[in-house]
Structures are given as structure tokens and as C-alpha cells.
C-alpha positions in Angstrom: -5.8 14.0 2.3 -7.6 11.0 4.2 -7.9 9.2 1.4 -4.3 10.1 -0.1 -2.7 8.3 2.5 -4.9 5.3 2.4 -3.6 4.9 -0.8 -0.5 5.2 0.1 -1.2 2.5 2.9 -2.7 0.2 0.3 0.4 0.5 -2.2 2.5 -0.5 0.7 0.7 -3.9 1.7 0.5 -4.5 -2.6 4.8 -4.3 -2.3 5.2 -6.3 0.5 2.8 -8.7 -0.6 4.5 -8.5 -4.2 8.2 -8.9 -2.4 6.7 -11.9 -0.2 5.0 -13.9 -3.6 
């Protein structure tokens, strides 16, 4: 589950980054 939602955390930062390029 830990991990599940660290991926979830790291998709999150890849969007924003992707919305702020």
C-alpha cells in the first residue's frame, strides 16, 4: 500500500512538472 501511494505521489509531481514545461 506504502508504495501504491508513493506512486501515486510521484505521478503527481511528473503532471505538474509536465503542465509547468
Amino acid at each position: 500500500m506504502k508504495t501504491n501511494l508513493y506512486r501515486v505521489v510521484l505521478l503527481n509531481l511528473n503532471t505538474h512538472t509536465l503542465m509547468w514545461a
